[in-house]
N, C-alpha and C positions, 0 to 999 in steps of 0.2 A: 610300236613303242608308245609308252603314258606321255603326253607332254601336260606341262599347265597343270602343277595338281594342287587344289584348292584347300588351302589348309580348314576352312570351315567343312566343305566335306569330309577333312579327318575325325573333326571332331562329331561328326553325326557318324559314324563310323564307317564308312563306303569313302569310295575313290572312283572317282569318272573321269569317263575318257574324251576328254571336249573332240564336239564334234560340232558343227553348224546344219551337219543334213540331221540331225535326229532330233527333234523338238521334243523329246520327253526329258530329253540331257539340259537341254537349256531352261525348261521351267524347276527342274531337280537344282541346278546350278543358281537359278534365282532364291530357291528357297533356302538354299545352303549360305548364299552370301547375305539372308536377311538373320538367319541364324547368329544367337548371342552366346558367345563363347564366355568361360568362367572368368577370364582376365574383366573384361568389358563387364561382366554383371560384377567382380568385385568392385570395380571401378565405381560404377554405380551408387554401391552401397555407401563406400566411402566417401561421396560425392553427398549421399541423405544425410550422411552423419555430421559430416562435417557443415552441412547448411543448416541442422539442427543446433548446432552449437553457437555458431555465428552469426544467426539471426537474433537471437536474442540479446547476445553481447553484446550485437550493433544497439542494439534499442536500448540496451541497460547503456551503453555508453551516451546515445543521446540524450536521455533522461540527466544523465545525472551533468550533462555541459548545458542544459536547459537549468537545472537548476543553480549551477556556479555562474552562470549568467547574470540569472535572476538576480541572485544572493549580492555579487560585488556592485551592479549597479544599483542598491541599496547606497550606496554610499556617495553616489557620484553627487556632485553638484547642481545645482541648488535640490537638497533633499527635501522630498516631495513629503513633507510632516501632514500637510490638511491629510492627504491620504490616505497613510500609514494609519493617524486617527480614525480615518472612517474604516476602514480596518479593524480595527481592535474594534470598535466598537459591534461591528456587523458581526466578527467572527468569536468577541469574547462577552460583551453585552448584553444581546440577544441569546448568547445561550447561557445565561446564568439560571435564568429558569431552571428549564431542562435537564442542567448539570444537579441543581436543587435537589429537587423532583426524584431524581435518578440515583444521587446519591445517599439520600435519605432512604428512600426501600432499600437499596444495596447494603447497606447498614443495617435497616433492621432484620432483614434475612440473615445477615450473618452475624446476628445477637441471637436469635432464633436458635438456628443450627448448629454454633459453636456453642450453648450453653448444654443444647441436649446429649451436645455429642464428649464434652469438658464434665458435662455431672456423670460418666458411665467410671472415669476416672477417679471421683471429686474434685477434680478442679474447677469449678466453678467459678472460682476468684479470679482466673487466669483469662477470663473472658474478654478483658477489654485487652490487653495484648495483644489476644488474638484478635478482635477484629481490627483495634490500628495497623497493625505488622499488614495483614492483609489487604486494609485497602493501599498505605503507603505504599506498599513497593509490588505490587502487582494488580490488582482491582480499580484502583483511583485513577492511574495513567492511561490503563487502556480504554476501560467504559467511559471516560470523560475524550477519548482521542476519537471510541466508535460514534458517541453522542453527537460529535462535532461534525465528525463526517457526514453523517443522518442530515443533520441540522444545515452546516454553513458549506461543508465540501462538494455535495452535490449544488450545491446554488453558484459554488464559484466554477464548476464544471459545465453546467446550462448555459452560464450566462457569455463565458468568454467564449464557447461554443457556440451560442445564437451571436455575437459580434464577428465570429468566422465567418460562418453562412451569409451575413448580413452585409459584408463587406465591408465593415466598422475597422476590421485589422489593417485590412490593406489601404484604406484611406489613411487613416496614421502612418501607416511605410510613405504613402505615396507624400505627405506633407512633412515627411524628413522627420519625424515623432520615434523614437524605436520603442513600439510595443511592447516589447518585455518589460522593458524599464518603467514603459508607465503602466501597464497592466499586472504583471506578474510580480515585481519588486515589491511594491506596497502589502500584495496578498502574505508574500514570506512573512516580513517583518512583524507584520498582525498579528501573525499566526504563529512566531519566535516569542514574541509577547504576550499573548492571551493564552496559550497553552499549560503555560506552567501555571500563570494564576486559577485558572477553570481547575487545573488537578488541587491544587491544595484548596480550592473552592468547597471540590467532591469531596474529599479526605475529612478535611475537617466535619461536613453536615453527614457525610458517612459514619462516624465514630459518637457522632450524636444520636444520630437514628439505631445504633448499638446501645447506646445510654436509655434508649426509651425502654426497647424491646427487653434486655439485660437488667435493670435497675427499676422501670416502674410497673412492669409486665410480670418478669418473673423474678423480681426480691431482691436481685443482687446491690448489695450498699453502695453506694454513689461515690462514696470514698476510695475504695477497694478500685471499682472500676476504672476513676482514672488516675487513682494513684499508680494501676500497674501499666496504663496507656502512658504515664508521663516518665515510667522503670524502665520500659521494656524499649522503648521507641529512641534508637539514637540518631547521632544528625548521619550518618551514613544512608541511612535509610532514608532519608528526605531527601538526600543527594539522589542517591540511585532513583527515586521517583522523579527529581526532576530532570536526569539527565533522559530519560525514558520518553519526557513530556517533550522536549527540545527536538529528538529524535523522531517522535509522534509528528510534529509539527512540519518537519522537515517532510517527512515521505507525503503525508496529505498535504498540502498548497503544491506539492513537487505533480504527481498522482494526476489530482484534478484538476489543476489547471493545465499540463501537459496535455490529457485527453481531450479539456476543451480547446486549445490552443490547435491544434493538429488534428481537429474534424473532422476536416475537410480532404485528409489523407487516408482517413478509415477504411475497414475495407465494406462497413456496417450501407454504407449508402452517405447521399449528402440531403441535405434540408434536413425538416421535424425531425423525419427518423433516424438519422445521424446525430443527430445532439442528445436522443432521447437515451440512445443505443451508446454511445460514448460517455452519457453521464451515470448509466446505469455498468459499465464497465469500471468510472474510474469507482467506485462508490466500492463497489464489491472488490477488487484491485488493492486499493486502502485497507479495505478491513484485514485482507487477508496480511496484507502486509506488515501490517501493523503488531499482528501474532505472529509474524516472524521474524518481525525486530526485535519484540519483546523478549520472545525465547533468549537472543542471541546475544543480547544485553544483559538479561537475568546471567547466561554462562557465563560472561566477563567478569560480572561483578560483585558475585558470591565467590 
């Protein structure tokens, strides 16, 4: 008679007969119980899937209680103003250049292109329209949000990064200091404040550099141009660019300071190359995210 029959052997399709005197039964019987049956591999998969999911939720969920952190001890007592000024100034000050510079070509390219592509039509007149409409509510938020990042987000990335490493953090814990509050609070509020003024900074010297290219470049009358900039452009549109800019703000100081903040927990390495490696994450991190707020914000608000 069969005794002991090994359901793993069913599944490779044979049935043996346990025996202790035949040693080719027992390494058969080893291979059979190392064998994965279709349960155990579905199991498995389900087991990838779902730690595909849940990983990142965990992360989106800590992100975003590092940020409500941050945000409410804003307000807590005695509020840290010298700070918050150095703030604005480091993250909207500093990049007024830049934002200049940057919105000024973005302007005249799109006086450029929208006249060549407005005269196949005639509408040429229609020119300063088009380019206010486009930098306000989609051009002006995000290239003045990637500029900052460039400019002030990787610095605030570095630096809280090298106070990781350096053990600048854990000195503040260790003297009863809570580092968020005094590191991270300040950078929000900065960055809730200089953001929207940077974008209407860009808008504005955007819609000028449209005026050069449009008006002393290729002819179009100066009147016309922003007679239809001052037609076309309602305060709707200034809304949706700054609710955009607030939104922008929000994900970069969240971003990069997170990355520099939790360094030390990467899986990149620690020291130089962990800061370097973390800063070039939140940097790229930001951008992208930032074109997938915008999308998602544009759907809400049209």
């Amino acid at each position: 008679m069969v005794k002991n029959w090994y359901p793993e052997a069913y599944w490779a399709g044979a049935i043996f007969k346990r025996s202790d005197k035949q040693p080719n039964n027992r390494r058969i019987r080893d291979k059979c119980e190392q064998m994965t049956t279709p349960i155990d591999f579905t199991q498995k998969q389900l087991q990838t899937l779902g730690r595909l999911a849940i990983d990142p939720t965990r992360h989106l969920g800590r992100i975003a209680l590092f940020f409500l952190q941050g945000f409410f001890l804003i307000f807590t007592l005695p509020v840290q103003v010298s700070k918050i000024v150095q703030q604005v100034y480091f993250i909207g000050m500093k990049s007024i250049s830049i934002i200049c510079l940057t919105g000024a070509f973005t302007g005249m390219v799109l006086g450029i292109q929208g006249y060549y592509t407005l005269s196949q039509f005639g509408s040429e007149g229609l020119l300063g329209a088009a380019v206010a409409l486009s930098l306000i509510r989609e051009m002006g938020p995000v290239l003045a949000a990637i500029m900052v990042i460039a400019r002030a987000g990787s610095a605030m990335a570095a630096e809280i990064g090298i106070m990781r490493i350096s053990e600048e953090i854990d000195a503040l814990e260790t003297m009863d200091i809570n580092s968020i509050r005094f590191l991270i609070s300040p950078r929000i509020a900065g960055a809730l404040i200089s953001f929207p003024l940077l974008t209407a900074l860009f808008d504005v010297v955007g819609i000028f550099g449209g005026y050069l290219t449009g008006s002393l470049l290729l002819g179009i009358s100066p009147g016309i141009y922003f007679g239809k900039v001052e037609s076309s452009v309602v305060m709707a549109d200034v809304n949706g660019g700054f609710v955009k800019s607030f939104v922008f703000a929000v994900v970069v100081t969240t971003i990069c300071c997170f990355r520099g903040y939790f360094t030390h927990l990467g899986t990149e390495g620690f020291g130089a190359k962990g800061v370097s490696l973390s800063t070039t994450s939140a940097v790229v991190t930001s951008c992208v995210l930032i074109l997938v707020a915008d999308y998602i914000i544009t759907s809400f608000l049209l």
